[in-house]
C-alpha positions in Angstrom: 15.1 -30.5 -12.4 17.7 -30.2 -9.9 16.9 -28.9 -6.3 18.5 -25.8 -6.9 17.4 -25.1 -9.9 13.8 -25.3 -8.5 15.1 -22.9 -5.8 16.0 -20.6 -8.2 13.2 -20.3 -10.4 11.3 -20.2 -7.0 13.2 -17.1 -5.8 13.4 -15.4 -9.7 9.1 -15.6 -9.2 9.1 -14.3 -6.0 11.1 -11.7 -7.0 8.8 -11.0 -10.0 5.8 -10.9 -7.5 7.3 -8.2 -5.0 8.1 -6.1 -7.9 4.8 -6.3 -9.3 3.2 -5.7 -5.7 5.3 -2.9 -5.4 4.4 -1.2 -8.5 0.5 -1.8 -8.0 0.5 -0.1 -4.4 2.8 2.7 -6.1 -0.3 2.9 -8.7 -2.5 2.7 -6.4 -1.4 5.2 -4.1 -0.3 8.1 -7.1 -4.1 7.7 -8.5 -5.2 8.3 -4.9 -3.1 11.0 -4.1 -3.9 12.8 -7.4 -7.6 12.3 -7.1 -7.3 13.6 -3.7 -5.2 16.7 -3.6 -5.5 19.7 -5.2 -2.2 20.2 -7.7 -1.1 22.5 -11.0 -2.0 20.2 -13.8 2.4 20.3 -14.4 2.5 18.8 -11.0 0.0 16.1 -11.3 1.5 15.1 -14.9 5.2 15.0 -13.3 3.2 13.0 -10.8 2.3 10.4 -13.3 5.9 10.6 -15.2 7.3 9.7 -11.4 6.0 6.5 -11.3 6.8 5.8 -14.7 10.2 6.1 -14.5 10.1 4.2 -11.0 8.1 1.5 -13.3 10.8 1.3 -15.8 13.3 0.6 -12.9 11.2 -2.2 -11.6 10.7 -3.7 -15.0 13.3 -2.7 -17.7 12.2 -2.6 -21.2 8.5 -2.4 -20.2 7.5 1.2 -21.1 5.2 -0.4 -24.0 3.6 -2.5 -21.5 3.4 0.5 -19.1 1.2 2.6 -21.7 -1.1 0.4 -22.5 -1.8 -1.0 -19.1 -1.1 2.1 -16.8 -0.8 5.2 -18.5 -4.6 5.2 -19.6 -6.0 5.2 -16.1 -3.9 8.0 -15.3 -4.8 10.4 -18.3 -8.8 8.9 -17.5 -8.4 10.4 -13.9 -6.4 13.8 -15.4 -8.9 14.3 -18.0 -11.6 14.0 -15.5 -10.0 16.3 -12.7 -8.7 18.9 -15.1 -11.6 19.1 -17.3 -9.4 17.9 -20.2 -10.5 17.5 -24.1 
């Protein structure tokens, strides 16, 4: 492997990691804020389809992975606060 090509594949997974970090602090932070602060369900929900949609800009063509991995924790915590069924 080249030198640059190892620099490239360097930057590409550094890249990856900021995005990732970036998108667990968002997480992080909406479940917080939700579980803190007293919103209308509609609000809370468009809360949750905020950072989904920020998600999908960080990693295209990930929605799938976004439900399975994501999306649960949200509806755990909306279920929870909102006395959901």
């Amino acid at each position: 492997m080249k030198p640059n090509e190892r620099e490239s594949i360097n930057d590409e997974a550094d890249e990856e990691n900021r995005r990732i970090r970036t998108l667990r602090l968002l997480v992080d932070f909406s479940l917080a804020y939700l579980a803190q602060t007293k919103l209308p369900l509609e609000e809370a929900q468009a809360v949750v389809e905020g950072v989904k949609k920020q998600a999908l800009r960080l990693f295209p063509d990930k929605e799938e992975t976004f439900d399975l991995i994501y999306l649960p924790r949200f509806r755990r915590l909306l279920k929870e606060k909102y006395q959901l069924h």
